[in-house]
N, C-alpha and C positions, 0 to 999 in steps of 0.2 A: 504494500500500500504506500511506503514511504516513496521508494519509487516514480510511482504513478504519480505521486506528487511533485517528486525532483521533475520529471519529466514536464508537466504541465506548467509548471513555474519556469523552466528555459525554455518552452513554446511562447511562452508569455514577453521574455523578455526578447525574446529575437523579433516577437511579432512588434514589439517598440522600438527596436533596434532598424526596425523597417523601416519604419512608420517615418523617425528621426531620419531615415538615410533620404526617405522620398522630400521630406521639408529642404535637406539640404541642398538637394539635386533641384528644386525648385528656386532656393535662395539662387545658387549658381548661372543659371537660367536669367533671372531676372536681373541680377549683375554684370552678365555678359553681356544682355539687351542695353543696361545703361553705359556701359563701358564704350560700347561701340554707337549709341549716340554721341555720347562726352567727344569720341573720337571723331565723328564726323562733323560736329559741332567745331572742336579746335580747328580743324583742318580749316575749315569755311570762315573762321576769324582769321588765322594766317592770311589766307589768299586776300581778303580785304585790307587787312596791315598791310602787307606787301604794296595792292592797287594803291594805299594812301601813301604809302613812303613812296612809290615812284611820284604820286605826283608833286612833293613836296620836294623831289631831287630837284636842282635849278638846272633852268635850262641850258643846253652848251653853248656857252659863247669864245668869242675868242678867246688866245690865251693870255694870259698876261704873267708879267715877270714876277715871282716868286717874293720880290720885294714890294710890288704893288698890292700885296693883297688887303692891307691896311689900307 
């Protein structure tokens, strides 16, 4: 009978042990999902820094002497 007991009490705890693995596989899931928006999010702020720093590059003009820049 003791047995039957051990037995039923590790069906018990595996079946939580499940239970626990499925939460984290879904925690996983839903962090990948935000990872790879964050991701595409950053990438899409670059690209705009980038368009703003070119436009604030000055435009080329002649060159002038390394002592005129003052």
């Amino acid at each position: 009978m003791m047995f039957l007991y051990h037995i039923e009490d590790m069906r018990k705890q595996i079946d939580l042990m499940s239970d626990q693995l499925g939460k984290k596989d879904d925690q996983i899931t839903q962090l990948n999902e935000v990872t790879q928006k964050q991701a595409v999010h950053i990438q899409s702020l670059i690209q705009e820094n980038s368009k703003l720093n070119t436009k604030l590059l000055p435009e080329f003009t002649e060159k002038k002497a390394w002592w005129k820049f003052w």
